[in-house]
C-alpha positions as protocol buffer text, in pm:
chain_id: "A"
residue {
  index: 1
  type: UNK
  ca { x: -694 y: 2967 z: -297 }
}
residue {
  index: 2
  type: UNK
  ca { x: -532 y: 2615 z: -439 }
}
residue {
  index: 3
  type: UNK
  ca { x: -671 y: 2287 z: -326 }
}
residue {
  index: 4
  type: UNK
  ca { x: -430 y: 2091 z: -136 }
}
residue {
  index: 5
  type: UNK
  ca { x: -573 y: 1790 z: -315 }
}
residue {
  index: 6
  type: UNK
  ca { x: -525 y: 1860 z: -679 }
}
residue {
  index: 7
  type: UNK
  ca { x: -643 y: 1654 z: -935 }
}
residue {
  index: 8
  type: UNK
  ca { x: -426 y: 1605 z: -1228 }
}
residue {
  index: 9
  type: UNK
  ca { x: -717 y: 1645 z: -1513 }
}
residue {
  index: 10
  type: UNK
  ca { x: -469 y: 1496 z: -1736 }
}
residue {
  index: 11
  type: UNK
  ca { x: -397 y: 1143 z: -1759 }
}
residue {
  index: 12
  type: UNK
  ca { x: -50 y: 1053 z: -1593 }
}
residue {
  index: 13
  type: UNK
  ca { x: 175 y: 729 z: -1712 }
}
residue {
  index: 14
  type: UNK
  ca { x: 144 y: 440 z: -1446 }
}
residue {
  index: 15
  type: UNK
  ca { x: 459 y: 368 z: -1505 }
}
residue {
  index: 16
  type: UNK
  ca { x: 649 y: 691 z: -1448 }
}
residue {
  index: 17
  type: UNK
  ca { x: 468 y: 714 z: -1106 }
}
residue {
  index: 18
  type: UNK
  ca { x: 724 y: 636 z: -837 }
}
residue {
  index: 19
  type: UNK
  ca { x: 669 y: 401 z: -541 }
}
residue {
  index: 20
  type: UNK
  ca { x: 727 y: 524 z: -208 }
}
residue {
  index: 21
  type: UNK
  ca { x: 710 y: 131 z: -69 }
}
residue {
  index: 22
  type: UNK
  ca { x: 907 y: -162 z: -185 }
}
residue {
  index: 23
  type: UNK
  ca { x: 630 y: -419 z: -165 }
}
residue {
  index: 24
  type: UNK
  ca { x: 282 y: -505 z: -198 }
}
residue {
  index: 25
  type: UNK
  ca { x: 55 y: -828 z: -86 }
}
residue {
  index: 26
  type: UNK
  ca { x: 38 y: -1001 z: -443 }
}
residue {
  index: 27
  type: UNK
  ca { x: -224 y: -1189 z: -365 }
}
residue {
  index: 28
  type: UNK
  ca { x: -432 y: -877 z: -314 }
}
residue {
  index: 29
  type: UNK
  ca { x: -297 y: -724 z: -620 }
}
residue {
  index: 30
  type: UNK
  ca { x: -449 y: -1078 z: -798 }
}
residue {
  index: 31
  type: UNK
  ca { x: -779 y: -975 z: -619 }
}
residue {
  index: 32
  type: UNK
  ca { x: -796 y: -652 z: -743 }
}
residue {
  index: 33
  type: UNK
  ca { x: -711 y: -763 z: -1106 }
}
residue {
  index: 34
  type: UNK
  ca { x: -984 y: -1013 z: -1089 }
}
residue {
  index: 35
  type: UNK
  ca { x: -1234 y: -778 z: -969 }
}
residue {
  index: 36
  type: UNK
  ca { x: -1140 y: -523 z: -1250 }
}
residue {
  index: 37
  type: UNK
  ca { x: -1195 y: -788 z: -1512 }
}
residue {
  index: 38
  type: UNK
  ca { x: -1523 y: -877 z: -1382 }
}
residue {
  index: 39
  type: UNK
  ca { x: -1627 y: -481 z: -1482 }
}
residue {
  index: 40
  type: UNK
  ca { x: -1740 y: -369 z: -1829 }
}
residue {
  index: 41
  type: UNK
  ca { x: -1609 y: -135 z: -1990 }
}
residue {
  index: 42
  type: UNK
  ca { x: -1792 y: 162 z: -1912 }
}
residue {
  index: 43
  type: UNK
  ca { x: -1803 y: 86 z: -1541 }
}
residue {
  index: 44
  type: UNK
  ca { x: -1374 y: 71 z: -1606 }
}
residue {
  index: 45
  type: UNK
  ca { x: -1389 y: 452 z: -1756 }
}
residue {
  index: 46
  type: UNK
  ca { x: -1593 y: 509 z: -1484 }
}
residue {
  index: 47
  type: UNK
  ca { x: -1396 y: 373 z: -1171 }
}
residue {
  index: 48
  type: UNK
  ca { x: -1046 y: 502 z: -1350 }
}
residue {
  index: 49
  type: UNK
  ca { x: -1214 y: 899 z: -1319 }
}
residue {
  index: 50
  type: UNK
  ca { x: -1290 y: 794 z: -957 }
}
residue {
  index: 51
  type: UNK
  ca { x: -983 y: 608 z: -839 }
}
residue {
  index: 52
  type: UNK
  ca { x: -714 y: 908 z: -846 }
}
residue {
  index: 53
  type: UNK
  ca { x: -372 y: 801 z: -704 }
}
residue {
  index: 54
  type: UNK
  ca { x: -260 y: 1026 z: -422 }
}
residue {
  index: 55
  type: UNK
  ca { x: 86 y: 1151 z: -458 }
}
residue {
  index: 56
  type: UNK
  ca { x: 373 y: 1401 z: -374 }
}
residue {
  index: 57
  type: UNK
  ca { x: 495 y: 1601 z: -643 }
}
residue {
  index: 58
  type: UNK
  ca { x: 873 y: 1616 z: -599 }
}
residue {
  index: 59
  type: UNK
  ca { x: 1229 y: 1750 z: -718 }
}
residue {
  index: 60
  type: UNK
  ca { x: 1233 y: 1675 z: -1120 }
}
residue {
  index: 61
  type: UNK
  ca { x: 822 y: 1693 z: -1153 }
}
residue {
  index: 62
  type: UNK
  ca { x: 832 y: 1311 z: -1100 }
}
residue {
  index: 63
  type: UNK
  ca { x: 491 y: 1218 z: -888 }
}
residue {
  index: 64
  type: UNK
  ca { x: 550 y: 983 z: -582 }
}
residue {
  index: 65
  type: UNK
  ca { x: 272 y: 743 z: -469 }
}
residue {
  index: 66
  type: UNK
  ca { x: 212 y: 754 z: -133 }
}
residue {
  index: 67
  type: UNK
  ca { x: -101 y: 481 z: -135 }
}
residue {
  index: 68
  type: UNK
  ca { x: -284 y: 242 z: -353 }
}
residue {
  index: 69
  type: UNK
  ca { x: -1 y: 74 z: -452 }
}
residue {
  index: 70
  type: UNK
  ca { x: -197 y: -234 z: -523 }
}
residue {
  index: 71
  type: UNK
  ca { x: -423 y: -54 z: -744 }
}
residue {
  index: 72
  type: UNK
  ca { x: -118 y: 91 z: -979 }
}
residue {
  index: 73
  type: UNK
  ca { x: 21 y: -225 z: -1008 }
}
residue {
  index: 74
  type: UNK
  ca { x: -326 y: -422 z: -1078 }
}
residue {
  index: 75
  type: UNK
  ca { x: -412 y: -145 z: -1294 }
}
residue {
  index: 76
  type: UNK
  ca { x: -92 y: -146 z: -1530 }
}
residue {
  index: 77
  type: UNK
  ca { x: -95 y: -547 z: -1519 }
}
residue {
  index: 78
  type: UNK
  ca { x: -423 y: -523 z: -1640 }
}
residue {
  index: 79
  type: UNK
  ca { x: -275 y: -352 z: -1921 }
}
residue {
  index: 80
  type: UNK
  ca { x: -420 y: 0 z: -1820 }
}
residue {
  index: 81
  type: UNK
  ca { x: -152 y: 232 z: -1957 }
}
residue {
  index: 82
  type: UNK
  ca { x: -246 y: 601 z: -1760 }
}
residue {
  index: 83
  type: UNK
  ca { x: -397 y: 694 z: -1435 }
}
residue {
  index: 84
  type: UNK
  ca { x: -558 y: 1002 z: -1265 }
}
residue {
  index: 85
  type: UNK
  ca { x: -348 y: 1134 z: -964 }
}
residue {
  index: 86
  type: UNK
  ca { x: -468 y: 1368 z: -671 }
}
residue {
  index: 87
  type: UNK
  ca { x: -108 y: 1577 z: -550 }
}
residue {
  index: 88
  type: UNK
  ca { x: -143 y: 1576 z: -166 }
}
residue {
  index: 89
  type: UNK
  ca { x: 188 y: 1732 z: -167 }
}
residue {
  index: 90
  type: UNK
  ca { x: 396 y: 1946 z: -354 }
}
residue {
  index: 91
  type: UNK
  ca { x: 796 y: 1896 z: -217 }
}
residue {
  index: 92
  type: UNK
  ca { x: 958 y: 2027 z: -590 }
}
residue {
  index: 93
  type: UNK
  ca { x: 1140 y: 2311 z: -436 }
}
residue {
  index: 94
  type: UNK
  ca { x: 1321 y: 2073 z: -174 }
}
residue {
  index: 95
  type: UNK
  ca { x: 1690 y: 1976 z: -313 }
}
residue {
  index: 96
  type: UNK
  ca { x: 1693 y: 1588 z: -430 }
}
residue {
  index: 97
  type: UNK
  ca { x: 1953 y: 1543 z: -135 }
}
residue {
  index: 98
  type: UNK
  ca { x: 1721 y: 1612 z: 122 }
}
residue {
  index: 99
  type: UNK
  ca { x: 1384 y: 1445 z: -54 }
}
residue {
  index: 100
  type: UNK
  ca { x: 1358 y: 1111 z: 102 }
}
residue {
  index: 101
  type: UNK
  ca { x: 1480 y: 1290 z: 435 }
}
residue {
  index: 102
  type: UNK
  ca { x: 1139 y: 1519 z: 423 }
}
residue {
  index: 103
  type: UNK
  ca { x: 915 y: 1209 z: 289 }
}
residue {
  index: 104
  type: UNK
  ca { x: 1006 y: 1002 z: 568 }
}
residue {
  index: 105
  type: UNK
  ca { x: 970 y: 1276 z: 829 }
}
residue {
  index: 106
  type: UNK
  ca { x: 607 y: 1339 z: 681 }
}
residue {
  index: 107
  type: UNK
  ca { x: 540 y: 938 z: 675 }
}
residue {
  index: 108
  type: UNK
  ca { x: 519 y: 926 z: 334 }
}
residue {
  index: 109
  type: UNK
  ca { x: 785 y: 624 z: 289 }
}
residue {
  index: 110
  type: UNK
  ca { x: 778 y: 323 z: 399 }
}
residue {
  index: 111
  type: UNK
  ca { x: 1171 y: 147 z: 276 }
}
residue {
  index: 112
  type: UNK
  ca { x: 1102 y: -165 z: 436 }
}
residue {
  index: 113
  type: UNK
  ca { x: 1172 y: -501 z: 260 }
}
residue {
  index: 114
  type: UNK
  ca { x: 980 y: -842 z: 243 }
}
residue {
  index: 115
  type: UNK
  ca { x: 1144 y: -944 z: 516 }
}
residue {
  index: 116
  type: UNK
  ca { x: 1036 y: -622 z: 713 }
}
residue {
  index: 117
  type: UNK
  ca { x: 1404 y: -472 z: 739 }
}
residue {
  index: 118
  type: UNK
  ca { x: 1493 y: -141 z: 641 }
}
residue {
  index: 119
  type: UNK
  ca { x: 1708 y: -51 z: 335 }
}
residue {
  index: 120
  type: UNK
  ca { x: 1828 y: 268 z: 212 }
}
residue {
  index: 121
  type: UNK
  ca { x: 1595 y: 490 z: 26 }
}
residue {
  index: 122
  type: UNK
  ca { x: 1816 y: 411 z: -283 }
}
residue {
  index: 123
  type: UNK
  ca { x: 1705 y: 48 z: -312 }
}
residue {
  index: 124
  type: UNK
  ca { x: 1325 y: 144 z: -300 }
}
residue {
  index: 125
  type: UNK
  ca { x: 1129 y: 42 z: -686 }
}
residue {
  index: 126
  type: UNK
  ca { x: 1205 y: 255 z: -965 }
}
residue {
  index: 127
  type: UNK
  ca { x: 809 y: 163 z: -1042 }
}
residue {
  index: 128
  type: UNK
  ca { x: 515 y: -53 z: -1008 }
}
residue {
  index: 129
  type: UNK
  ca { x: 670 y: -350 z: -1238 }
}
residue {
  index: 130
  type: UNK
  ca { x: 957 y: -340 z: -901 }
}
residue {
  index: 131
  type: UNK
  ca { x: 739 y: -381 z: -633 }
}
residue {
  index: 132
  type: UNK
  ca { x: 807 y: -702 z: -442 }
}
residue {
  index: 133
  type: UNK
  ca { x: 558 y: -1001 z: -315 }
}
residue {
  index: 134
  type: UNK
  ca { x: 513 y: -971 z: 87 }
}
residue {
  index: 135
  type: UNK
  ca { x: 297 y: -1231 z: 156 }
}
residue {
  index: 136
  type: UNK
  ca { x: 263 y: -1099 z: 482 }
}
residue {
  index: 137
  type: UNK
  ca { x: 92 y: -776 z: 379 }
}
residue {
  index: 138
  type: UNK
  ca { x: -171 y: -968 z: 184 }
}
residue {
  index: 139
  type: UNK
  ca { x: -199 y: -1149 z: 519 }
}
residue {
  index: 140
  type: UNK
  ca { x: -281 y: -817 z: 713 }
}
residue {
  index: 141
  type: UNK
  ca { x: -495 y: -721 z: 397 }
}
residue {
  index: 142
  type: UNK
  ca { x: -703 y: -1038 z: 449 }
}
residue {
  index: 143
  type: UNK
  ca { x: -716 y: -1015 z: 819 }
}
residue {
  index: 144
  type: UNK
  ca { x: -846 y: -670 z: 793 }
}
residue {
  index: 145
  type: UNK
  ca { x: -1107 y: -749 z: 520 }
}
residue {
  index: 146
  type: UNK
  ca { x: -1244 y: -1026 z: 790 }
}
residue {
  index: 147
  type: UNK
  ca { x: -1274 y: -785 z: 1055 }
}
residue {
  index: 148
  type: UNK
  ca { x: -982 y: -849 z: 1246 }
}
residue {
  index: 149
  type: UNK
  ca { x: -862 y: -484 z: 1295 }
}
residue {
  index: 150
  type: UNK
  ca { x: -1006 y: -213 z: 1174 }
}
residue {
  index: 151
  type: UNK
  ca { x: -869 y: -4 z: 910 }
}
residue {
  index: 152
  type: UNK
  ca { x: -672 y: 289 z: 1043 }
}
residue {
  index: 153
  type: UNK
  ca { x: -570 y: 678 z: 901 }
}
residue {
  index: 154
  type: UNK
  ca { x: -196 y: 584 z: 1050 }
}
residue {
  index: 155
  type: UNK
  ca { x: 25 y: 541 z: 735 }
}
residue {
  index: 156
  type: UNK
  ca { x: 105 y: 221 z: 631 }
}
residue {
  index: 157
  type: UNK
  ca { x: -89 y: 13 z: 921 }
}
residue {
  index: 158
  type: UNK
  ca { x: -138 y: -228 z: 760 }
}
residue {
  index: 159
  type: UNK
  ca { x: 237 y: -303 z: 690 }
}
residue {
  index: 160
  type: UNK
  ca { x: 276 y: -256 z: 1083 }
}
residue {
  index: 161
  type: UNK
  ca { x: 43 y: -554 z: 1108 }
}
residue {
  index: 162
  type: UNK
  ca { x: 239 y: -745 z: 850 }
}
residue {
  index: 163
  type: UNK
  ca { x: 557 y: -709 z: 1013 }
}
residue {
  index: 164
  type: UNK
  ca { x: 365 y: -848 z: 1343 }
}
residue {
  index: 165
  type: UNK
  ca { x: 211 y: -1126 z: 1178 }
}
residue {
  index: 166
  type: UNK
  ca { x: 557 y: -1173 z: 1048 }
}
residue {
  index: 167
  type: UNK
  ca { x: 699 y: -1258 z: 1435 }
}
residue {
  index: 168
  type: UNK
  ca { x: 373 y: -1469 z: 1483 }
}
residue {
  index: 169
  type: UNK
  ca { x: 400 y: -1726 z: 1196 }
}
residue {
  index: 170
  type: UNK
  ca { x: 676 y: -1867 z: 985 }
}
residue {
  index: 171
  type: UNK
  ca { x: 652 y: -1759 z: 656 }
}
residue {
  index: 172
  type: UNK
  ca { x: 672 y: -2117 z: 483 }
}
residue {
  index: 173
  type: UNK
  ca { x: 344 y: -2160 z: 676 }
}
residue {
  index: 174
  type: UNK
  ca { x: 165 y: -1897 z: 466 }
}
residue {
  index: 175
  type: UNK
  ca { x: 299 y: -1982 z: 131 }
}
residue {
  index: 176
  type: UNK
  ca { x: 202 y: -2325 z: 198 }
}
residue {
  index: 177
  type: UNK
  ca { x: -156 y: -2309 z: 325 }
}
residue {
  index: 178
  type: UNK
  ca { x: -258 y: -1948 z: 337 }
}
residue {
  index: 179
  type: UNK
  ca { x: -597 y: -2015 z: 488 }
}
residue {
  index: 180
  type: UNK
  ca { x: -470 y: -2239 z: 793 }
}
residue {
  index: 181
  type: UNK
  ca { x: -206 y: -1907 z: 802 }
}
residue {
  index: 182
  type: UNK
  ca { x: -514 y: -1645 z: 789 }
}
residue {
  index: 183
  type: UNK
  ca { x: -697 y: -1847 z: 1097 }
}
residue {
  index: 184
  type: UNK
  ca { x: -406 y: -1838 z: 1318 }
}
residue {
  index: 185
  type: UNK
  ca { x: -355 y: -1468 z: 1228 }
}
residue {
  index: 186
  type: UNK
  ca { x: -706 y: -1360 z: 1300 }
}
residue {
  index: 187
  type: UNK
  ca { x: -628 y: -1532 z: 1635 }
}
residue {
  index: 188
  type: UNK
  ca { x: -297 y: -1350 z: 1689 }
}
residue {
  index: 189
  type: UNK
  ca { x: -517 y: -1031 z: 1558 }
}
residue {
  index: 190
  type: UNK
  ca { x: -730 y: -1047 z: 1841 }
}
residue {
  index: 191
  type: UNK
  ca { x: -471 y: -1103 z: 2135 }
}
residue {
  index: 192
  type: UNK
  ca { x: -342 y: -828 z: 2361 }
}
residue {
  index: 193
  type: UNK
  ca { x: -18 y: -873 z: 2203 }
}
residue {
  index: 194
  type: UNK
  ca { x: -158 y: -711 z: 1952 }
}
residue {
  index: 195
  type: UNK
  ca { x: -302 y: -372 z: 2143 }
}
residue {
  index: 196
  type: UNK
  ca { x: -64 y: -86 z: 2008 }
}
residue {
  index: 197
  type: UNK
  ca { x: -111 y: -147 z: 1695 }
}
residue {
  index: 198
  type: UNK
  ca { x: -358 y: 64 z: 1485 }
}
residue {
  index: 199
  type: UNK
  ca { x: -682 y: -11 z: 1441 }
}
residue {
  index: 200
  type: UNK
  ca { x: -690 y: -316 z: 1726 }
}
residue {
  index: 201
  type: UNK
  ca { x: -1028 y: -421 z: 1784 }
}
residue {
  index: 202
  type: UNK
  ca { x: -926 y: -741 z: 2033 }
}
residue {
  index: 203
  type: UNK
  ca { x: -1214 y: -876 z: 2232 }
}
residue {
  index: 204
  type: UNK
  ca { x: -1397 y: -664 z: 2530 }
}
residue {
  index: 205
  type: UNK
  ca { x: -1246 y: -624 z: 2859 }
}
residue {
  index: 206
  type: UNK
  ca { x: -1412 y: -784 z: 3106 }
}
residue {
  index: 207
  type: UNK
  ca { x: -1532 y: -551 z: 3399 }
}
């Protein structure tokens, strides 16, 4: 019997991992580098055996992240040149033509751009160096982390909250004063308007 979460024992180049999204929140990625500094090095060795990247193991034995793209890309800015990955999926025997066709059926892609528009499954990052700054997503990130949804199993929720912070606040708003921009969120979090997305946690209903 094979574990449907196998661990690759072997160490696994960060940068021949391919992204399945074409951005990340870089502020978060700045938090996570920060927070891996502030670790010696045997609690490093430690949380690198821990932290395994989950990923789809498709057509040409290239591995596919599917989440903790923040990590990857902390990790190899922090210089960190391999990675453990856990294969949640194994998709090498479908033809390359009908690849992205299966991942997105599955929810395992998410080819939406900083503006929250879909592109073709061509244009998503070749690897973690490509990943593009949605300030947006580190929004949702920090909105989350306060407690203003809860976080969800739905894939990629937290870009669904981006993309409706997105329609709430101009984005010149949050690059210029991203805590005035995370109060008005957490307010927006909270509102009914908010109620389908995953993970809502908007105040009680009044009986």
């Amino acid at each position: 019997m094979t574990n449907t979460r196998e661990p690759r024992v072997h160490p696994v180049p960060i940068l021949s991992l391919r992204p399945t999204q074409m951005t990340v929140g870089m502020r978060e990625v700045k938090e996570k580098r920060q927070r891996w500094r502030e670790h010696g090095k045997k609690k490093q060795s430690e949380l690198l055996g821990t932290h395994m990247i989950p990923v789809v193991h498709g057509p040409d034995e290239r591995y596919y992240v599917i989440d903790h793209h923040h990590l990857g890309r902390a990790l190899h800015d922090e210089g960190i040149k391999e990675v453990l990955v856990t294969v949640v999926g194994d998709l090498r025997m479908v033809e390359r033509e009908a690849f992205w066709g299966v991942m997105d059926n599955k929810r395992w892609v998410y080819p939406y751009d900083a503006k929250g528009e879909r592109r073709p499954f061509r244009d998503l990052p070749k690897s973690v160096t490509d990943l593009k700054d949605d300030p947006f997503r580190s929004l949702a990130g920090e909105v989350r982390r306060m407690g203003g949804f809860a976080k969800d199993t739905t894939p990629f929720s937290e870009f669904l909250w981006a993309d409706y912070l997105r329609r709430k606040l101009p984005r010149k708003a949050v690059d210029a004063n991203f805590d005035k921009a995370l109060e008005k969120a957490m307010s927006a979090a909270k509102s009914k308007d908010a109620i389908y997305l995953p993970g809502w946690c908007g105040p009680a209903q009044d009986d």
